[in-house]
N, C-alpha and C positions, 0 to 999 in steps of 0.2 A: 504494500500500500504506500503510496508515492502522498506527497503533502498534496499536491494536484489536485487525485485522487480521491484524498479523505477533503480539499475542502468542496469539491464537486457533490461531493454525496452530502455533505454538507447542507450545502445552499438549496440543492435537491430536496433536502428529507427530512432535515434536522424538524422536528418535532415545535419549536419556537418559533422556526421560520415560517414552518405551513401554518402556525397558530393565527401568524401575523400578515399573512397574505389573506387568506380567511377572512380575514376582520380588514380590510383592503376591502374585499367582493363585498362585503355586508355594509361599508362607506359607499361603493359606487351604488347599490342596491337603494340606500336610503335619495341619492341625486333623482332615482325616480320616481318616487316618493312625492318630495320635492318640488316636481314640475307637476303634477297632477291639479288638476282644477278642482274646484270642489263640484258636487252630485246635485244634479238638482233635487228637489225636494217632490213629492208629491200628495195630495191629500183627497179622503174622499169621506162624506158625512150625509145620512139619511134621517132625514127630522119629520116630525109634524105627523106620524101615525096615531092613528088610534081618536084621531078628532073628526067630530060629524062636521060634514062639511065643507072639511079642509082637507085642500091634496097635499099628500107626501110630496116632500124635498127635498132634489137629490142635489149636493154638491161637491166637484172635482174641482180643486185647485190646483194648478202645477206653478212651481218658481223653479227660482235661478238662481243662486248667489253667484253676486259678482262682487270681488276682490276689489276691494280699494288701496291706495296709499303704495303700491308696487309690490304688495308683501309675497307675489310669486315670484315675481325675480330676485326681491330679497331671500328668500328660502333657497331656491334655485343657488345665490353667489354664496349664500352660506355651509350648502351642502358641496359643493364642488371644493370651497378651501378646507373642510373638514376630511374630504377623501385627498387633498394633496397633504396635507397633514399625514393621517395614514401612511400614504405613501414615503413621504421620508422618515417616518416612526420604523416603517419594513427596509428601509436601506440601513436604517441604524443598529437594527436587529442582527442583519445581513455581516453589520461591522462587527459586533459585539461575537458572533457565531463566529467569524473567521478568528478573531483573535483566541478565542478559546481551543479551536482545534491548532492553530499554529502552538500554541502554550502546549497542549498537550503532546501535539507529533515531536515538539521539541524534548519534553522531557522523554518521553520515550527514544529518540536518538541517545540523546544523553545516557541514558541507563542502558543502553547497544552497547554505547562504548565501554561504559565502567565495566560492563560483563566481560567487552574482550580486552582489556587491559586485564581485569582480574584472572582472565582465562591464560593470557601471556602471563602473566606471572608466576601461574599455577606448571604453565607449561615448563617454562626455567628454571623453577625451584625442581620438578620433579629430574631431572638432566643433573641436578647436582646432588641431589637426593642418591642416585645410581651413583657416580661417582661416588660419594661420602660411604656408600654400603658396601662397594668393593674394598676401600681403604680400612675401613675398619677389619670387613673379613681378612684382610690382612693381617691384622694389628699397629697399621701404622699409623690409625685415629683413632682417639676417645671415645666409645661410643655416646659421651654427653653432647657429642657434636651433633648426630644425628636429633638427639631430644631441639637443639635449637633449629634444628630444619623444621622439625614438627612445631615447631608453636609461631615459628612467622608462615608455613604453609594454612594453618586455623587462620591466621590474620588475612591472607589472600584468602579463602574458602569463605568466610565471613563477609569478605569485600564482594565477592562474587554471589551469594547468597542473598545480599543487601542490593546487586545490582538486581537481579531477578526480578525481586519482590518487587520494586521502584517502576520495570517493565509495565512487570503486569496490571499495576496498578496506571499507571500512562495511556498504557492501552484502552484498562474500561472508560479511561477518560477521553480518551479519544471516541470510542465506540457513542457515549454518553453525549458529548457533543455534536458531534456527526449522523448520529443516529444509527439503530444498529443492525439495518437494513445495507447490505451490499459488502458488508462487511467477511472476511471468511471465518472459520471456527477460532482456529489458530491463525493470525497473522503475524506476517513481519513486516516493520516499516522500513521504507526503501529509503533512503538520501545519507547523506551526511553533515557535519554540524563544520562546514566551512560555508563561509559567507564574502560576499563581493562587497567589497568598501564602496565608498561614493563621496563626495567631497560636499559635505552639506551645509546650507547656511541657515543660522537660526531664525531670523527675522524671516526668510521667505518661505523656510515653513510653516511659521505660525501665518504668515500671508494665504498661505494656499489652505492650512485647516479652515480659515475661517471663511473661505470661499469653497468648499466644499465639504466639514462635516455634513452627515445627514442631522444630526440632532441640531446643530445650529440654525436648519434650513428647516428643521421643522418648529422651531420654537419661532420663526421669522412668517413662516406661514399659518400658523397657529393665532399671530398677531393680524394676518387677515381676516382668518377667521373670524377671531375674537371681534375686529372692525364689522364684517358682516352679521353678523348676531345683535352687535348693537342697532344697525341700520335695520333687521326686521325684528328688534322689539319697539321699534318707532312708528314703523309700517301696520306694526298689527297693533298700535294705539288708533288707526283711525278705523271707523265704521264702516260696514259692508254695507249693501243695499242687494236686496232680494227681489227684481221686478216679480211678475207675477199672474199668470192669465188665472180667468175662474169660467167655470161652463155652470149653471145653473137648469135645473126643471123643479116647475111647479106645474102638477098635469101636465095639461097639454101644453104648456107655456115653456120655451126654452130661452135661455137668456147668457150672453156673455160679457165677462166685467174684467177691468186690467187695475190692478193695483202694484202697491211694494210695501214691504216693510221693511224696518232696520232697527238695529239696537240702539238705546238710550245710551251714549259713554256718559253718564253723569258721576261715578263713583267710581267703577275698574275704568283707570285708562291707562293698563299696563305700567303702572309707574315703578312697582316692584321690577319686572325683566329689566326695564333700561337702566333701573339703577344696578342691579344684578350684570348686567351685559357690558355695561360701561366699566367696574371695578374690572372684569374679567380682560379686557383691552385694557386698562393700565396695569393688571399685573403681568399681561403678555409683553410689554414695551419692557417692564423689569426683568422678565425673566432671561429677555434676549441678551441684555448687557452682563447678569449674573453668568450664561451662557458664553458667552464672547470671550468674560475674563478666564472662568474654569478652561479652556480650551487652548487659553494662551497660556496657562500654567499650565497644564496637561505637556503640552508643547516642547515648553522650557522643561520640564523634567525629563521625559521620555528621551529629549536631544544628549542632558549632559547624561543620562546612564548610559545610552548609544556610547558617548565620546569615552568616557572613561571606560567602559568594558571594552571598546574595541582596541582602545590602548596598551590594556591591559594585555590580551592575545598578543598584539604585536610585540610587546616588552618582553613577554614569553616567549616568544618563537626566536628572538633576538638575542637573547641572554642568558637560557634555560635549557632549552632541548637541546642542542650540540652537546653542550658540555655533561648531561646529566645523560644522558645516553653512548657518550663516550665512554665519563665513567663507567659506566655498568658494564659494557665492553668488554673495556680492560683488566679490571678487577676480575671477570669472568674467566676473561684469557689467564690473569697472571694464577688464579686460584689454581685454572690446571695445571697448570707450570709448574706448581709447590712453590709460588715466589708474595701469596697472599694468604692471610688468615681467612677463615672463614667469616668471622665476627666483622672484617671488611668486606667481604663478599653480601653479606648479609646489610651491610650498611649502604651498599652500592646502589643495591638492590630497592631497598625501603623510598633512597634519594630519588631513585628515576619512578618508582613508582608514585610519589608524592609527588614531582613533577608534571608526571602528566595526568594525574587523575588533576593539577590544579590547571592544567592545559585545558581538557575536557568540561573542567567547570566555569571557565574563564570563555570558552567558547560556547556554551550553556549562554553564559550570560549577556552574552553582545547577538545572542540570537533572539530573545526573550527580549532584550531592548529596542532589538529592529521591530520586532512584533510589536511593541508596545506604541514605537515612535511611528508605524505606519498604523496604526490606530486611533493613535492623538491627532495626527496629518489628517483622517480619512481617505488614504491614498496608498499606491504603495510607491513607495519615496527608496528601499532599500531592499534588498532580497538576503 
């Protein structure tokens, strides 16, 4: 399973994601809604039985309401920004779901490695292991020597036992986010934990998140919204009017009359909604700028862990791995030679392995930062 792969299935299946497309269909669903006129009415009434004299009469009214004050186009602009809403609510989800499977497929790398570092270790030690039980069947070594092969091979066994566990558990996290549809029984994830540098500037990252997160774009069209909602709780303060045909019979007499009615506003004239719709618009205006600054902190953070972890690898590769794998080397060579102690061999050994398990965490860590900083971005800014 390739990061590709798991974020395809991802954006596919993950369970959050369909949640949030869903509720997408059920915003466009409500636009027609929205547009719908209202029904006309209709009425029908039979009086005046059971009197000598007097004919029954029968009467059918039909009306109409018609919509005053624009309140369908009002509905109509406020149902269209509530589903563009949605829609950058689903690209932000989109965000949040990729960063968790990159989080995931990263730790699971990571504990790849530690496995086969601890596997290479366990390989090495057992090669001197053989050596050291020949030399003693000899008698030309202690066998206490042997006892200290056995208690730094528990040290690697243990290293390698902890890297497993870490696996497995990466994994359901990966499964978990990704969803665990397309997934195989056993998998293994495919890449490795090297990364392409990029020469990045802070200021025009934080330029580009705030021109493209989806939560800043949605809390900006949220502020439409919120504008629209106040504009039809204004709309639906003013009165409709209901023209109104009537047919009438008395006996033989048939008769037709046109009226309308309309509601008194003397008491409800919506003044709760507008005052309701209007707070809801100045706490959209706040929320954008409480949004704009988190984003530019977000930013700033994600940048300087990017820059110091990626430092950090290169200070490692620069400084560290040559020489602590040299060592190991040589110390390996000289042990056979009869020209090193073991307890240097042992020591060699401990040094290159402390090296590159801080290599592998160090490269952990500026992978976890890209992830983080092309999340803050909304983009992907680093690979």
């Amino acid at each position: 399973m390739s990061l590709d792969d798991a974020l395809q299935l991802a954006l596919r299946q993950s369970p959050t994601v369909r949640a949030k497309e869903a509720e997408v269909q059920s915003s466009k669903a409500a636009q027609t809604t929205a547009a719908l006129r209202p029904n006309p009415t209709a009425s029908f009434a039979a009086e005046q039985f059971g009197a000598s004299g007097t004919d029954p009469q029968y009467t059918v009214i039909i009306a109409q309401p018609l919509e005053l004050g624009g309140k369908r186009q009002r509905r109509i602009d406020a149902a269209q920004a509530a589903t563009r809403v949605t829609g950058h609510q689903l690209e932000d989800v989109r965000r949040q779901t990729i960063l968790q499977v990159k989080t995931a497929f990263n730790n699971a790398l990571v504990a790849s490695a530690a496995l086969a570092l601890a596997d290479e270790n366990l390989k090495t030690l057992d090669e001197t292991e053989r050596l050291q039980r020949v030399r003693v069947s000899k008698g030309d070594l202690a066998p206490l020597e042997l006892t200290r092969i056995e208690v730094q091979r528990f040290a690697f066994e243990r290293d390698a036992g902890d890297a497993r566990a870490a696996l497995e558990t990466s994994k359901i996290a990966l499964r978990t986010a990704a969803g665990s549809e397309g997934f195989a029984k056993d998998f293994e994830v495919d890449g490795n934990l090297e990364f392409r540098d990029l020469l990045l500037e802070h200021e025009a990252l934080v330029r580009q998140a705030l021109a493209s997160r989806p939560d800043l774009l949605a809390a900006e069209t949220d502020q439409e919204r919120a504008k629209a909602d106040h504009a039809l709780a204004h709309a639906n303060a003013w009165w409709d009017i209901a023209p109104q045909i009537e047919y009438q019979r008395i006996g033989p007499d048939n008769t037709i009359g046109f009226g309308f009615s309309l509601p008194l506003r003397i008491f409800d004239r919506n003044q709760g909604e507008i005052a309701r719709a209007g707070a809801e618009r100045d706490q959209a205006d706040r929320l954008i700028a409480a949004r704009s600054a988190q984003i530019a902190s977000d930013v700033q953070s994600a940048y300087h862990e990017y820059v110091t972890t990626r430092d950090l690898v290169g200070s490692i590769e620069r400084e560290l791995l040559t020489p602590a794998t040299h060592a190991r080397d040589t110390s390996t060579y000289t042990y056979k030679a009869g020209g090193a102690t073991l307890l240097d061999l042992l020591d060699a050994q401990r040094a290159f392995n402390d090296t590159m398990q801080s290599y592998v965490d160090a490269q952990a860590s500026v992978r976890r930062a890209a992830a983080h900083l092309n999340a803050a971005v909304g983009a992907e800014v680093v690979r």
